[in-house]
PADREN-544410 format. One record per residue: residue number from 1; residue in three letters; chain; x negated, y negated, z negated of N, C-alpha, C in turn. Coordinates in nm, 4 decimals. Layout:
BEGIN
{NUM 'ala' 'A' {X Y Z} {X Y Z} {X Y Z}},
...
REM end
This chain:
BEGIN
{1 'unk' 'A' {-0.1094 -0.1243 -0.1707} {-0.0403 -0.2260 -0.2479} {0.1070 -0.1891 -0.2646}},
{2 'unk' 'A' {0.1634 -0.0984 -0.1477} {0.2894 -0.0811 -0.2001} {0.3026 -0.0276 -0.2684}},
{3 'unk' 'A' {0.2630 0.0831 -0.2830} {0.2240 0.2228 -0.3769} {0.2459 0.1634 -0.4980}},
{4 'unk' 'A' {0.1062 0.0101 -0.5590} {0.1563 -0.0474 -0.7062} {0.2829 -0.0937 -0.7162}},
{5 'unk' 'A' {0.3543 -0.1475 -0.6175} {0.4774 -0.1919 -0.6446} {0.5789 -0.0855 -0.7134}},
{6 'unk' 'A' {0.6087 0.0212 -0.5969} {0.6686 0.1152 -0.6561} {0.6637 0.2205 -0.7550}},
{7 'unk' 'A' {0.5126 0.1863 -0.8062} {0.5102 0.2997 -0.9086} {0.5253 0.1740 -1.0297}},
{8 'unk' 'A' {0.4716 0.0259 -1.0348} {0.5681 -0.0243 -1.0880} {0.7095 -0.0595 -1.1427}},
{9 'unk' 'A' {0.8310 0.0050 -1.0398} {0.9417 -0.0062 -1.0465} {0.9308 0.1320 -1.1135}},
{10 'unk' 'A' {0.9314 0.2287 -1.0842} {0.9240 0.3658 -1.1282} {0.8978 0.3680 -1.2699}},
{11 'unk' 'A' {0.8051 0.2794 -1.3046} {0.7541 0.2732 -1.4004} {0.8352 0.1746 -1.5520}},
{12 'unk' 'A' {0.8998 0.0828 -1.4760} {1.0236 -0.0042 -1.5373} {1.1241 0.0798 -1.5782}},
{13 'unk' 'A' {1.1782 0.1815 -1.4323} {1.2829 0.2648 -1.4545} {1.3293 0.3552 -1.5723}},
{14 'unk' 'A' {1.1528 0.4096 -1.5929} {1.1554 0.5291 -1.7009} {1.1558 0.4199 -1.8380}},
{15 'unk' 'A' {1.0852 0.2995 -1.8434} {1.1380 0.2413 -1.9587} {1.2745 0.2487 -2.0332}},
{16 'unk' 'A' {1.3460 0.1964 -1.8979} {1.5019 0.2252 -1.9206} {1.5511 0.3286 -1.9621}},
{17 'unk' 'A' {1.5087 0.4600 -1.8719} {1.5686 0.5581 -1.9226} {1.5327 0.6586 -2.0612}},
{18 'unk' 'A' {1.4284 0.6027 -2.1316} {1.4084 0.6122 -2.2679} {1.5223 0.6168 -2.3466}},
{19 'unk' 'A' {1.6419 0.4941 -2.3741} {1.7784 0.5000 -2.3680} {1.8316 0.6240 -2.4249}},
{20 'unk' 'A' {1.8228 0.6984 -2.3388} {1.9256 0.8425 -2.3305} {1.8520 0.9490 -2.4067}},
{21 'unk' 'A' {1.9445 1.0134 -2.5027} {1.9005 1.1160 -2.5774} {1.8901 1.2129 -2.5051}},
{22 'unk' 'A' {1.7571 1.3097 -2.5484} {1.7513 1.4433 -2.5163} {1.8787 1.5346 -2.4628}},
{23 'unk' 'A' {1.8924 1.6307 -2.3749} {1.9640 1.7609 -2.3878} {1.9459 1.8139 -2.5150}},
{24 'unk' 'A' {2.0416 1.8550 -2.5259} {2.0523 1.9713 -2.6532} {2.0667 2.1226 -2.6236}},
{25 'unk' 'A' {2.1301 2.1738 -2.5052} {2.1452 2.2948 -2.4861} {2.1803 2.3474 -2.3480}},
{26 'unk' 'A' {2.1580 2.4122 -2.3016} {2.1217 2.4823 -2.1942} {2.2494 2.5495 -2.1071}},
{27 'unk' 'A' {2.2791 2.5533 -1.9911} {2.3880 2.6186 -1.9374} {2.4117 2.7381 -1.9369}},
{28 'unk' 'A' {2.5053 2.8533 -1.9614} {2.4776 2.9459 -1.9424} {2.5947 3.0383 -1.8371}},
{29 'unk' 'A' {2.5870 3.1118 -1.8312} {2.6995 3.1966 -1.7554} {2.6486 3.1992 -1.6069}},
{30 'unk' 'A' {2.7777 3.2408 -1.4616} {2.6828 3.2547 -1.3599} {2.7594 3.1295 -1.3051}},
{31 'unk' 'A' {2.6600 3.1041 -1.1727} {2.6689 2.9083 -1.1632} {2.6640 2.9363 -1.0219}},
{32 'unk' 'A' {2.7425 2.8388 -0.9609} {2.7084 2.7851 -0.7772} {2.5468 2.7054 -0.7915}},
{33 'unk' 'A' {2.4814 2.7321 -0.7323} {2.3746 2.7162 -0.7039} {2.3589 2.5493 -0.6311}},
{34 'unk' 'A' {2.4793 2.5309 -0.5423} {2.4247 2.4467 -0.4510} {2.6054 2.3206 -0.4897}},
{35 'unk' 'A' {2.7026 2.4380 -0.4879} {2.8146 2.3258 -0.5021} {2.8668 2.3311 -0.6821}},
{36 'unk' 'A' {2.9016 2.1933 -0.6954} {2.9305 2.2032 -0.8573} {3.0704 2.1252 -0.8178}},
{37 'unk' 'A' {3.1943 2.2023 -0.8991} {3.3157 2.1348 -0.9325} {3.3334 2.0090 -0.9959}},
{38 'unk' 'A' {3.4067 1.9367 -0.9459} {3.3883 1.7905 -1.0055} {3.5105 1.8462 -1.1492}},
{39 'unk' 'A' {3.4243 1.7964 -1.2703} {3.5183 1.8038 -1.3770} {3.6094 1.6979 -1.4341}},
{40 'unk' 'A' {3.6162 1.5784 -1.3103} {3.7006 1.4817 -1.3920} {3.8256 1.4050 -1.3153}},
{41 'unk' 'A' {3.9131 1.4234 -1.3371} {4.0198 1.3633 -1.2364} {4.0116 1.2533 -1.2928}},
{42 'unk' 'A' {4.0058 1.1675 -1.1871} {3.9631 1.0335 -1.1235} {4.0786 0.9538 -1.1204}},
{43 'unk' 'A' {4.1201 0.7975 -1.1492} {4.2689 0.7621 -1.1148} {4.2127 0.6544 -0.9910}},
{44 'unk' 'A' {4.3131 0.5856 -0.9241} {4.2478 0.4603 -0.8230} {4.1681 0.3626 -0.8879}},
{45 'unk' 'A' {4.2917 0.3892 -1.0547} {4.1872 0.2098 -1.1140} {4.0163 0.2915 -1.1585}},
{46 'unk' 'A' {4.0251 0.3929 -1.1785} {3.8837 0.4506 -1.2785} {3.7925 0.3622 -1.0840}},
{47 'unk' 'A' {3.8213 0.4523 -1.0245} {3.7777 0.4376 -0.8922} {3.7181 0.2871 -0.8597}},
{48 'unk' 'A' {3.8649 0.2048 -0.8744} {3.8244 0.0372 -0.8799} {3.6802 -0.0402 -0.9806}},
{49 'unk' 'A' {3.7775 0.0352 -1.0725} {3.6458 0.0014 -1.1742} {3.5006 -0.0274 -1.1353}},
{50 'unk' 'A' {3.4606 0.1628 -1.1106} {3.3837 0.1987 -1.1024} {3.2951 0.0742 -1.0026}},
{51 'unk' 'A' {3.3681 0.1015 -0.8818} {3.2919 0.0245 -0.7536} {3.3341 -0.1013 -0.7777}},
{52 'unk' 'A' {3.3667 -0.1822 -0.7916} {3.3742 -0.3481 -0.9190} {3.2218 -0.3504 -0.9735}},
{53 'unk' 'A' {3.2432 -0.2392 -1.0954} {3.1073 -0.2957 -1.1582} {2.9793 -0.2187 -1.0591}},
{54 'unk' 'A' {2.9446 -0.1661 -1.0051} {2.8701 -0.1389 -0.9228} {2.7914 -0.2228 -0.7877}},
{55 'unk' 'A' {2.9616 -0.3096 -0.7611} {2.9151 -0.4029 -0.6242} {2.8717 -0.5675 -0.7189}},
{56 'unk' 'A' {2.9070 -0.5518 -0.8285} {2.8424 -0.6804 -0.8608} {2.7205 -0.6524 -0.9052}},
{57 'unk' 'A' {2.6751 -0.5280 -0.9537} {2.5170 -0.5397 -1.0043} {2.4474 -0.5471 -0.8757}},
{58 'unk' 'A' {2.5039 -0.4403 -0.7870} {2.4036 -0.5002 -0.6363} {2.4577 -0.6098 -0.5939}},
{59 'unk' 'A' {2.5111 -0.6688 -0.5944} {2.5199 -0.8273 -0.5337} {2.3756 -0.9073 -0.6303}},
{60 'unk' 'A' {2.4042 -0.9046 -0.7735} {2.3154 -0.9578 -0.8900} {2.1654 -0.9147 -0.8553}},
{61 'unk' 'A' {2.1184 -0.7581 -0.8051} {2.0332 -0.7441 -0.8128} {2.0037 -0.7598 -0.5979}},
{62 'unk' 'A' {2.0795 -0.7554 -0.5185} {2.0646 -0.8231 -0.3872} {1.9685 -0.9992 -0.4082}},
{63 'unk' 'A' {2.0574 -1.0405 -0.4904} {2.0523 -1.1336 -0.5232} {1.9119 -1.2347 -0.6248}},
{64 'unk' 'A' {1.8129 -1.1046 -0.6026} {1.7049 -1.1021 -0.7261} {1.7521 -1.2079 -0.8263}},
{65 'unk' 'A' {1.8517 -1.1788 -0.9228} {1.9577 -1.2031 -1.0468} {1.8800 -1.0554 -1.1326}},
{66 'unk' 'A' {1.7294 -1.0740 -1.1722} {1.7838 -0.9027 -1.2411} {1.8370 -0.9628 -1.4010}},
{67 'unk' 'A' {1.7969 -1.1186 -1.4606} {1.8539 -1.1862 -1.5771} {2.0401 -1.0857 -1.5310}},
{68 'unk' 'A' {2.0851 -1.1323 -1.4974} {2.2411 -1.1132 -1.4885} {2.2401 -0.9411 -1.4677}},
{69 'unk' 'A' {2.1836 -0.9012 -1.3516} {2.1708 -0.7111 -1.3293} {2.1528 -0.6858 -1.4914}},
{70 'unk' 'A' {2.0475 -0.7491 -1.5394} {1.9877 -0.6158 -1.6935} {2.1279 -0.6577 -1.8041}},
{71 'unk' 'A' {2.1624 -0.7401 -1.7916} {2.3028 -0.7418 -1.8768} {2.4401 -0.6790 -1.8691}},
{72 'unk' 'A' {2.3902 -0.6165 -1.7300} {2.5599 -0.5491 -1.7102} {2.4762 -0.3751 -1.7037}},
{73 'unk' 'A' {2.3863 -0.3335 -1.8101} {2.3321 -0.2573 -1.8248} {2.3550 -0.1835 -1.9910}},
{74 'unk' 'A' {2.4052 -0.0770 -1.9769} {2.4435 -0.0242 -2.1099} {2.3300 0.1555 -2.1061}},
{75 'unk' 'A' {2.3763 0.1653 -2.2416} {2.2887 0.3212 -2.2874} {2.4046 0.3950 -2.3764}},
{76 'unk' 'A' {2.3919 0.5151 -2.3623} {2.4583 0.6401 -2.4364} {2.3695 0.6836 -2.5544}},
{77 'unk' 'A' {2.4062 0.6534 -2.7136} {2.3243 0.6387 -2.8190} {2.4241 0.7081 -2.8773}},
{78 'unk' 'A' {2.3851 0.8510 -2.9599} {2.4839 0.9476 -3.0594} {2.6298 0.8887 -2.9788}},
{79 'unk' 'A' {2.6678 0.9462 -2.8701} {2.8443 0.9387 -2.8352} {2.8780 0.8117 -2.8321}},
{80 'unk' 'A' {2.8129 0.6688 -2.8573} {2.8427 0.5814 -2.8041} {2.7762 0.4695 -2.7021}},
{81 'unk' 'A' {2.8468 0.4024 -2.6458} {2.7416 0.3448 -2.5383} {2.7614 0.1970 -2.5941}},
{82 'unk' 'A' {2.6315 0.1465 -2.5693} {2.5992 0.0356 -2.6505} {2.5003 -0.0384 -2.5400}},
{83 'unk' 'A' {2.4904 -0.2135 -2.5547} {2.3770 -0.2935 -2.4405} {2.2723 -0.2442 -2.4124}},
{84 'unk' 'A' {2.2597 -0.2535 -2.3061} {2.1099 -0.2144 -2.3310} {2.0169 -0.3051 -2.4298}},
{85 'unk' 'A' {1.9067 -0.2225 -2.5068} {1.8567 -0.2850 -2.6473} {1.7911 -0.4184 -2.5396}},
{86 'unk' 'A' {1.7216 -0.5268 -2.6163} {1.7103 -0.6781 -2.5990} {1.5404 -0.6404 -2.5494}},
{87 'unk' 'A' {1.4964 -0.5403 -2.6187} {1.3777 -0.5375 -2.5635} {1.3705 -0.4910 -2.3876}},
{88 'unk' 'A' {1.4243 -0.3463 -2.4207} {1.4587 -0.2613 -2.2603} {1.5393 -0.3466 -2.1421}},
{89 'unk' 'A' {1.5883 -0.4499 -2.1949} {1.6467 -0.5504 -2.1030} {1.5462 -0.6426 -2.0655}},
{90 'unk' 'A' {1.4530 -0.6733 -2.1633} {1.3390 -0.7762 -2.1161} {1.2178 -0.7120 -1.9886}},
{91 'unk' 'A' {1.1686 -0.5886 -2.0422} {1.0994 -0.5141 -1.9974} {1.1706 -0.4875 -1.8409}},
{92 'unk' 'A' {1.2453 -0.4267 -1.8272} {1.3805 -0.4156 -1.7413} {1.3582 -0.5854 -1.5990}},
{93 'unk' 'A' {1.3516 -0.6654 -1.6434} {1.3600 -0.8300 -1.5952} {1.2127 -0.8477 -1.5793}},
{94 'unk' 'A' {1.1421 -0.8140 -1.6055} {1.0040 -0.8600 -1.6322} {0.9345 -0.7489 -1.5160}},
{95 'unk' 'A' {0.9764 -0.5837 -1.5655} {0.9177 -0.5576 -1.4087} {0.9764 -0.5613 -1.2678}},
{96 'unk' 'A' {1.1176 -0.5907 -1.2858} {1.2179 -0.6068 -1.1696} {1.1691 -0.7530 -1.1311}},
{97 'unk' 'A' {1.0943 -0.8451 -1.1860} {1.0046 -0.9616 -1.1415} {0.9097 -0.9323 -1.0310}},
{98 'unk' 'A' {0.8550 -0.8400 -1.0446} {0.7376 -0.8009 -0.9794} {0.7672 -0.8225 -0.8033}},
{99 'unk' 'A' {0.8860 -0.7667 -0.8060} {0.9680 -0.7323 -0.6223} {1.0217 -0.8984 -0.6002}},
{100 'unk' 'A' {1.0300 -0.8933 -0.4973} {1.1026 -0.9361 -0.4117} {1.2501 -0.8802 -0.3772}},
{101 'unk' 'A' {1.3486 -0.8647 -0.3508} {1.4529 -0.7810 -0.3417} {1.5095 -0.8405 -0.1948}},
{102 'unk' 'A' {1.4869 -0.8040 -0.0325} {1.5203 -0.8378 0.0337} {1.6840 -0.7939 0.1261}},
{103 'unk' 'A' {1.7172 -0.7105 0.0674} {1.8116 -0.6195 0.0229} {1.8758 -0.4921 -0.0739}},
{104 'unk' 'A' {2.0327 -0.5230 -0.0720} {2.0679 -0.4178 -0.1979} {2.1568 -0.3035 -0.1578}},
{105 'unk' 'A' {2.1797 -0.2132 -0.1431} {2.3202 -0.1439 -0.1013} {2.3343 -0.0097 -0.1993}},
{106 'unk' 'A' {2.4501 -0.0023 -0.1852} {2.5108 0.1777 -0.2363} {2.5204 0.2271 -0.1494}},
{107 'unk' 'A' {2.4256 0.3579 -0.1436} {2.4088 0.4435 -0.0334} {2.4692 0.5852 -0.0630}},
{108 'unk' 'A' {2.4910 0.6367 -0.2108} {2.5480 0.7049 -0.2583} {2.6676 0.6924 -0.3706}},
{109 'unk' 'A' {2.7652 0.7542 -0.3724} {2.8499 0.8068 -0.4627} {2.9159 0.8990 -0.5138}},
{110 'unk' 'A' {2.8564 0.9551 -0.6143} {2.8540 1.0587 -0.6869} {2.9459 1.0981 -0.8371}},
{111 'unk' 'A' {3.0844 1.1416 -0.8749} {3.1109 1.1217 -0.9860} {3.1764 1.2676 -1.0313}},
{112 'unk' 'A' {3.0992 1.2668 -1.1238} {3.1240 1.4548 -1.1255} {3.1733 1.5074 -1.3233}},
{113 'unk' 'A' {3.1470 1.3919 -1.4201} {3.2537 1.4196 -1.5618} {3.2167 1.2427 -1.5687}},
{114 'unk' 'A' {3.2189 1.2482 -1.7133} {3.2710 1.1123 -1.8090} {3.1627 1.0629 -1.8554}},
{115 'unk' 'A' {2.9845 1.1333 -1.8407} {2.8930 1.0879 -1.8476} {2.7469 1.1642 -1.7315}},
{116 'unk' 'A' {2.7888 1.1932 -1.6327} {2.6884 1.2487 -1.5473} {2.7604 1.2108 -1.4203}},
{117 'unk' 'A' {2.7370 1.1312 -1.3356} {2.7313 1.0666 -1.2190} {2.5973 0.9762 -1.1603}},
{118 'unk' 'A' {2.6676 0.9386 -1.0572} {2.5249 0.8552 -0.9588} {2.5703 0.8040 -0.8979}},
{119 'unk' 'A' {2.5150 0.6448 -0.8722} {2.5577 0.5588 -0.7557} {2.3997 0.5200 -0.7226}},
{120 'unk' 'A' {2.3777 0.6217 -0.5806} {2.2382 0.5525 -0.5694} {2.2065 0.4571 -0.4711}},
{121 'unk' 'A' {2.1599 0.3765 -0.5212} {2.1118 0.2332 -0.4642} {2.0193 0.2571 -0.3720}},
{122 'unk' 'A' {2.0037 0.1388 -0.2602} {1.8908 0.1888 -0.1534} {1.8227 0.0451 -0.1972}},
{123 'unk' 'A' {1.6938 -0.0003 -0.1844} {1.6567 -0.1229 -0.2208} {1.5827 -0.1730 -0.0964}},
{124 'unk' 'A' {1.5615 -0.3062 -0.0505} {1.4475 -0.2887 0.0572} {1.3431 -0.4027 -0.0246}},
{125 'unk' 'A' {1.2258 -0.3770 -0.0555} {1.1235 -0.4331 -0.1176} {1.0244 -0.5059 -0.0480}},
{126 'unk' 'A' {1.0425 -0.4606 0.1067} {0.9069 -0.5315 0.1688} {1.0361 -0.6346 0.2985}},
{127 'unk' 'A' {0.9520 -0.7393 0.3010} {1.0176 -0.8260 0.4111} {1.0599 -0.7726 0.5378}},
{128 'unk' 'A' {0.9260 -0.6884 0.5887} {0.9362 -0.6363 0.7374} {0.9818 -0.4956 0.7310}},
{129 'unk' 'A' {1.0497 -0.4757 0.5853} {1.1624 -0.3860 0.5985} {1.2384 -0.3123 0.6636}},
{130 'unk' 'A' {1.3022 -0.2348 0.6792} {1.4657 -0.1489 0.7325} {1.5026 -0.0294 0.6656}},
{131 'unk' 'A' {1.6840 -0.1136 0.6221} {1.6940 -0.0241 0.5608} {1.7863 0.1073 0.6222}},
{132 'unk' 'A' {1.7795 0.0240 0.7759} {1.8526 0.2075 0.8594} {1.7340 0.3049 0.8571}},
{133 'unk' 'A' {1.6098 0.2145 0.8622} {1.5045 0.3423 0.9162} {1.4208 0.3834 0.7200}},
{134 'unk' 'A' {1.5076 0.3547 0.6860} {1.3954 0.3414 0.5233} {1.2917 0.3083 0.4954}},
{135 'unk' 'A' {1.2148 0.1936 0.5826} {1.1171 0.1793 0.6064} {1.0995 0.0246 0.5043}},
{136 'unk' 'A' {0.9993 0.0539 0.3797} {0.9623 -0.0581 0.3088} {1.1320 -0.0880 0.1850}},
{137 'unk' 'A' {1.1312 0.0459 0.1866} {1.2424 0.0704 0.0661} {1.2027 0.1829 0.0166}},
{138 'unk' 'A' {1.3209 0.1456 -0.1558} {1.3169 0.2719 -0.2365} {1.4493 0.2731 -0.3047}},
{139 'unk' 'A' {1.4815 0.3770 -0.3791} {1.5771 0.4118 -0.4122} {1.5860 0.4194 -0.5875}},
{140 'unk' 'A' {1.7207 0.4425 -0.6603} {1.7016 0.4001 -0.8167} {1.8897 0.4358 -0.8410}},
{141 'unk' 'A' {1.8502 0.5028 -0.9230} {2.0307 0.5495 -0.9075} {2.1279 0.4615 -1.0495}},
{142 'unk' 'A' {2.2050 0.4728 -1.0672} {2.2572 0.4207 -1.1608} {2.3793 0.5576 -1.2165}},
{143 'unk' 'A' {2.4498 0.5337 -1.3535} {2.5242 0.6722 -1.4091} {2.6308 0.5861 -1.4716}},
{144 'unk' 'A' {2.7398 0.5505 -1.3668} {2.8377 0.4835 -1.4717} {2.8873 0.5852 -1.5288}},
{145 'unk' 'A' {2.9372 0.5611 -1.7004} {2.9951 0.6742 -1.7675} {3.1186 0.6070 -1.8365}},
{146 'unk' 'A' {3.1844 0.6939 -1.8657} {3.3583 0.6364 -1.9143} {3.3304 0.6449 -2.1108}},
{147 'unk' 'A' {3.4014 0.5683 -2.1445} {3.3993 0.5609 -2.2874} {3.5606 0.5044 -2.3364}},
{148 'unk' 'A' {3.6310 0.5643 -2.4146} {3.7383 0.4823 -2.4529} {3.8206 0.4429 -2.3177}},
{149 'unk' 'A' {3.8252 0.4874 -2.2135} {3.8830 0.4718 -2.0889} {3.8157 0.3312 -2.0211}},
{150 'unk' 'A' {3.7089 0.3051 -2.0509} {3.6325 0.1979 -2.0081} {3.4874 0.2407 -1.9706}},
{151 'unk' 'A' {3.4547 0.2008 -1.8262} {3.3508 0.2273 -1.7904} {3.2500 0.1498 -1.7629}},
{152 'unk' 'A' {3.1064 0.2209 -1.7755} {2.9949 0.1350 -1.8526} {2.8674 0.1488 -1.7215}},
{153 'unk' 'A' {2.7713 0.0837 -1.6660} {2.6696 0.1078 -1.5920} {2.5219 0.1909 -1.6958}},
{154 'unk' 'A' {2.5036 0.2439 -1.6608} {2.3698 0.3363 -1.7244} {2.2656 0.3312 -1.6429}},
{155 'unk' 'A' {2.1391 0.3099 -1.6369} {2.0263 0.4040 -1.4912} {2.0430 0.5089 -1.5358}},
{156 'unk' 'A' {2.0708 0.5924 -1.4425} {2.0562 0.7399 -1.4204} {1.9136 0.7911 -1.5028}},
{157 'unk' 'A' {1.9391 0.9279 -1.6271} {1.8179 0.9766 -1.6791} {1.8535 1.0550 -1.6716}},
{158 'unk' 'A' {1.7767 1.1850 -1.6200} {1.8562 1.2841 -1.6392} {1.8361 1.3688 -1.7482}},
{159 'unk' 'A' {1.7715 1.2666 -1.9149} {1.7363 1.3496 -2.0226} {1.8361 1.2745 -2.0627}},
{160 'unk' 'A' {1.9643 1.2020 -1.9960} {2.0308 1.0952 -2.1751} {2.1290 1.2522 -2.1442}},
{161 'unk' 'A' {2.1991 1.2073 -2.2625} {2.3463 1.2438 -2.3535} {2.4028 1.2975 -2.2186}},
{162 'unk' 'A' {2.4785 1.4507 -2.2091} {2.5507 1.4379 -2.1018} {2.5162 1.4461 -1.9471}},
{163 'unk' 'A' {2.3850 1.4263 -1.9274} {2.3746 1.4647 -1.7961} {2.2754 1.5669 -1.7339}},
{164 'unk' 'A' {2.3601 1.5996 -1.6263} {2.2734 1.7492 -1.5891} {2.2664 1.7230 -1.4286}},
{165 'unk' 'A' {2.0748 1.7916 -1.4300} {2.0903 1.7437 -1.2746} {2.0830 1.8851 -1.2041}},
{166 'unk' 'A' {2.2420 1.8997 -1.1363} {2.2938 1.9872 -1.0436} {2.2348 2.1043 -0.9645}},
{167 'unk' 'A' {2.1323 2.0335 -0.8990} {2.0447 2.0474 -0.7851} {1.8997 2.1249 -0.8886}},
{168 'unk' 'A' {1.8987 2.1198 -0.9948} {1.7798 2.1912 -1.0319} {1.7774 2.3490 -1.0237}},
{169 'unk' 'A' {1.6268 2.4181 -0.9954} {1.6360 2.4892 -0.9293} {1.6476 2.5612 -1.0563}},
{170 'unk' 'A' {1.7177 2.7016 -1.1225} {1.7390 2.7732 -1.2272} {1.6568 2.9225 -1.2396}},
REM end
C-alpha cells in the first residue's frame, strides 16, 4: 500500500514536471565529473528570498495546504516563467490529496545558476513515521529560478529550460 502511495506522488510529480521544456543541447568540452562551479553570485536578499519562499511552501505543504502549496508554484515556458497552468495545479492538489502530510522539511540546498537548483524536501507520509531514520518518507525537490531579479518556485525537472543534472554519469 505504500508503494501506491508513492508511486502516486511520483506520479503527480511528473505531471508537474511536464511544465519544462526539453534540453536543446548537450555539454561539451572536458568537465569535473563529481564537483560543478556554482555559476551565480548570490546576494543575502537573493538568499532571503529564496528561503522565504521555500519555508512557506513547506509550512503550506507541512500543513496539508497543497490548495495554497500549488499556487506558489510556477513553470519556465520559452524564457519566461509563468503559474503553474490551472489544470497542472488541479492535478497537482488532487494527487497531493491522496497523503496525509505528517511532516515537511528542507533537507537540501542547492543553488548552482538562474534556472538549475534544488531545495529538496524530505516528506513524512506515514504516521508511524521518522524522519531522522527515513522511515515512512519520501523526498521531491523543488528549482527556484530567478527571472527579472525575482525568484520563482518550480518542481525540479530535469528536462525543463535550463537544467542540468550534475551528477549524470557522461
Amino acid at each position: 500500500m505504500m508503494k501506491k502511495y508513492i508511486s502516486l506522488l511520483v506520479v503527480g510529480l511528473l505531471v508537474l514536471a511536464s511544465c519544462g521544456d526539453k534540453k536543446r543541447s548537450e555539454e561539451t568540452g572536458p568537465q569535473n565529473k563529481y564537483l560543478r562551479p556554482v555559476t551565480l553570485d548570490l546576494s543575502q536578499k537573493d538568499t532571503t528570498q529564496i528561503r522565504q519562499l521555500v519555508d512557506n511552501y513547506v509550512q503550506a505543504f507541512a500543513n496539508n495546504d497543497f490548495e495554497t502549496a500549488s499556487q506558489m508554484l510556477y513553470c519556465v515556458k520559452n524564457d519566461s516563467v509563468i503559474p503553474l497552468p490551472e489544470q497542472e495545479r488541479r492535478n497537482f492538489v488532487r494527487t497531493m490529496k491522496v497523503f496525509t502530510v505528517y511532516a515537511c522539511e528542507l533537507e537540501e540546498f542547492t543553488i548552482r545558476t538562474e534556472k538549475n537548483n534544488e531545495m529538496k524536501l524530505k516528506v513524512q507520509i506515514m504516521e508511524d513515521g521518522d524522519m531522522a531514520t527515513n522511515k515512512g518518507v519520501t523526498h521531491f525537490s523543488l528549482n527556484p529560478v530567478l527571472k527579472d531579479g525575482q525568484w520563482y518556485l518550480t518542481v525540479r525537472d530535469e528536462n525543463a529550460e535550463g537544467v542540468e543534472n550534475y551528477y549524470k554519469n557522461e
